[in-house]
N, C-alpha and C positions, 0 to 999 in steps of 0.2 A: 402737737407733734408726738407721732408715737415713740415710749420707752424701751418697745420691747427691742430686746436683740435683734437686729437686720440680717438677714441672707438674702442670697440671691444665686439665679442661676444665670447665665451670659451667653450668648448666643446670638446668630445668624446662618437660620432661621430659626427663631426658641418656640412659636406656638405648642409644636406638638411634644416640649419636654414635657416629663412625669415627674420631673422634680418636686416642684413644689408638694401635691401629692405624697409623694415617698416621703418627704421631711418633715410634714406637715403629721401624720402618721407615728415618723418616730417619736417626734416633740410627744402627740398625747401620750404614745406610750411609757413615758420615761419620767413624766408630770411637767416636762419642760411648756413654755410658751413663747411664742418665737415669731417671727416676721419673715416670710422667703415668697420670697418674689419673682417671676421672669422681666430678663432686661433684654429686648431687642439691642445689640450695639453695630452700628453702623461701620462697614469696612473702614479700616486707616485710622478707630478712635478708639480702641481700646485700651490704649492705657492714660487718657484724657476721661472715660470713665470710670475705668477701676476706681484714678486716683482719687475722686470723684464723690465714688461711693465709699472709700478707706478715713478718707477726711471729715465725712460728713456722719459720720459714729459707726458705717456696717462694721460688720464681725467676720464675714467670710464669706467669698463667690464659690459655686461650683463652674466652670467653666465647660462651655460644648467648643463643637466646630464651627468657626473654623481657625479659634483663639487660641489652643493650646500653647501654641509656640510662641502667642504676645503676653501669653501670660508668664511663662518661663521666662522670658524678657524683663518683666513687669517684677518679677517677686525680687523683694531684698534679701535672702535665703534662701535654699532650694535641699529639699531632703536629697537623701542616695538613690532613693527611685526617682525623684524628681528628673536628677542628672544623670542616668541612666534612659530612663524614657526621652529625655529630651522636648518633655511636653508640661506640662502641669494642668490637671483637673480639678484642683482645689486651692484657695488660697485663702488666709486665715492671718485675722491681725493678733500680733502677739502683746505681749503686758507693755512691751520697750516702744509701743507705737511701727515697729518695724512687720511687714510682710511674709509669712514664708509662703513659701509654694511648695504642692505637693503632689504625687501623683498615686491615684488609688484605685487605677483602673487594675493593675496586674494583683494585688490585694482581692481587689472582689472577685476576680476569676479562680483564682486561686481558692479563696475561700469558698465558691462557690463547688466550686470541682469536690474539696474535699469534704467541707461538711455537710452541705445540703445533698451533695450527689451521694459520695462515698467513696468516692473512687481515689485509686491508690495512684499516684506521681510518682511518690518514691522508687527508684529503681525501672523505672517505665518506659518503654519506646515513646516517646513522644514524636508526632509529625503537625508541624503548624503550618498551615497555608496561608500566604500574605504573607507581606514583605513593607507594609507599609505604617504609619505612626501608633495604631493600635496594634498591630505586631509587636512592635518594639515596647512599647512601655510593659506589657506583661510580661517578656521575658526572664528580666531580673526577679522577680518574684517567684517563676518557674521553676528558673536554674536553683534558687532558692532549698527548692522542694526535694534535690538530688536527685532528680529521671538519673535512667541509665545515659539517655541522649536526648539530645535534641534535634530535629532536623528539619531545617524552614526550607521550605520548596514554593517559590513565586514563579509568575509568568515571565519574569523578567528576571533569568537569574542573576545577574548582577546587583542586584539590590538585594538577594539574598547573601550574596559572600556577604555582602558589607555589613548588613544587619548581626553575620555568625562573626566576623572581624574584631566588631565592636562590643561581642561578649563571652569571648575564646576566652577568658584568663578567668568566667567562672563558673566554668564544666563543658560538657563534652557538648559539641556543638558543632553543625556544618549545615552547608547549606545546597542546595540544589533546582534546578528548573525542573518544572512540574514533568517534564517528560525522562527526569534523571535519579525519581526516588526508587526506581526499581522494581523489582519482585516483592521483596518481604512486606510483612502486616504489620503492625501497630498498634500497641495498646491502646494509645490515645491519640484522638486524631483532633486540631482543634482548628476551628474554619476562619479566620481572621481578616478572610476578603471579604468585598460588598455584593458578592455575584448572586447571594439571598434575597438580595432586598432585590432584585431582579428575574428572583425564580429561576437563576441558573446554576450550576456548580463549576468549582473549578477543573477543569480539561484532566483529571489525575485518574491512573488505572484503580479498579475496583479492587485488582489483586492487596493492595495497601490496606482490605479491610479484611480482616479474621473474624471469625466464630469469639474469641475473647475482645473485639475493638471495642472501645467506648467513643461516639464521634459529638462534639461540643462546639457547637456554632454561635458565636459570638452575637450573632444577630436574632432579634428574638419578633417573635407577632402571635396572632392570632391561631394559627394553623401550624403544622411544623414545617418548618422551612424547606428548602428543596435539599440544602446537603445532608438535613437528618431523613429525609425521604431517600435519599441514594446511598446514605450511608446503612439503613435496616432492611431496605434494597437486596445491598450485598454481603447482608449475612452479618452487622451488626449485633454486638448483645446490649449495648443502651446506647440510647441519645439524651441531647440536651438540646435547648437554646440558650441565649444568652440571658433572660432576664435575670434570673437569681447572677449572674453579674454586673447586671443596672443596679439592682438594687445594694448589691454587695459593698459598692466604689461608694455609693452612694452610705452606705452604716460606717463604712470607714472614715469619711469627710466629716460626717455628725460627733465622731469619736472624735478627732481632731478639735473640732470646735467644741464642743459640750464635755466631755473629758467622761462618754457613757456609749457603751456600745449597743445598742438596738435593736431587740429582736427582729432578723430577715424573714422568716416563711411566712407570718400576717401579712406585711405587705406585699409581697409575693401574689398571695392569694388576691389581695383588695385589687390588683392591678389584673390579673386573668380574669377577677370578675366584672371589671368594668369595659 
């Protein structure tokens, strides 16, 4: 039986995580040696495996879709982003034998925005689009950052009040349907729906992009995605995708567990080149 420290990543469907990969990466770099694995887990059993895998020596899941919220369930403690997202992407056994949960997706965006891109938050128009569970866990990490504003525009504006509802008490925040953000432009515009992975954008006027926008889609591939193609379109001055936030959530989780933060941009690189 192996000694080394166990991970894993959780999922349905997990083939095509990078997890492993990405951890696997940061272990050599840091001189760690580690065990991380994919766990297909079957609808209605995740916390019949977590408990499972906690019992049987692992050290820490990173969790995907479409478990975040069985994992929140699952954990015996839950940070402030944890309960704030409502979701949990990492979960890590502590020294007491007890569970916490955590959530580091809003982390790696953030960090990704700021240090690998460069771009300034602080004091900034921000416009997020989506309304939906990767919306919300960045948020609090956002508001974090002190923008001037925040302003979530969904297709459904009613899941946007409630998403601005639920984080009115930390900063300037509102919300609106994609046909009620208006005239003005935006320093940072960040694409939070799935309409990439479909080579679509979301339905919003082009006027929302200035000559200063920086536009950051969430969703990352091979090519650049369709909102950073409409977003340099209409007169953008940079794009993003999301990987430097896969891998970001991803150094954060490692920190958590190994108690060593990771150099981002190698792995970065290892994964655009493969």
């Amino acid at each position: 039986m192996s000694t080394l420290d166990r991970y894993a990543v959780c999922g349905n469907p997990i083939a095509h995580s990078k997890s492993p990969q990405i951890h696997q990466a940061f272990a050599r770099e840091v001189g760690h040696v580690i065990s991380y694995e994919k766990r297909l887990i079957e609808f209605g059993s995740f916390q019949e495996s977590a408990r499972d895998f906690f019992d049987n020596g692992g050290k820490g899941l990173n969790i995907t879709v479409p478990f975040k919220e069985d994992a929140f369930a699952f954990a015996d403690q839950l940070s402030a982003r944890a309960k704030a997202a409502g979701a949990v992407n990492t979960l890590a056994k502590q020294a007491d034998g007890s569970v916490l949960g955590d959530n580091t997706d809003g982390l790696g965006l953030v960090s990704d925005i700021k240090k690998r891109l460069g771009w300034q938050i602080k004091g900034a128009s921000v416009l997020v689009l989506g309304a939906g569970g990767a919306v919300r866990g960045i948020l609090l990490p956002l508001l974090g950052e002190m923008p001037a504003k925040i302003t979530i525009a969904n297709r459904t504006e009613s899941k946007a009040q409630l998403l601005a509802s639920l984080f009115a008490g930390e900063g300037n925040i509102k919300a609106c349907g994609f046909d009620g953000i208006g005239s003005e432009s935006f320093d940072i515009i960040i694409n939070g729906t799935s309409a990439s992975l479909n080579s679509e954008v979301p339905n919003i006027s082009e006027s929302c992009v200035g000559r200063n926008t920086q536009g950051y889609d969430m969703v990352y591939g091979v090519e650049p995605t369709a909102f950073m193609s409409w977003a340099i379109d209409n007169g953008a001055e940079k794009v993003s995708d999301g990987i430097g936030m896969l891998v970001g959530q991803a150094a954060e989780s490692f920190q958590i567990w190994r108690g060593i933060s990771p150099s981002i941009d190698p792995v970065i690189q290892l994964l655009r080149t493969a």
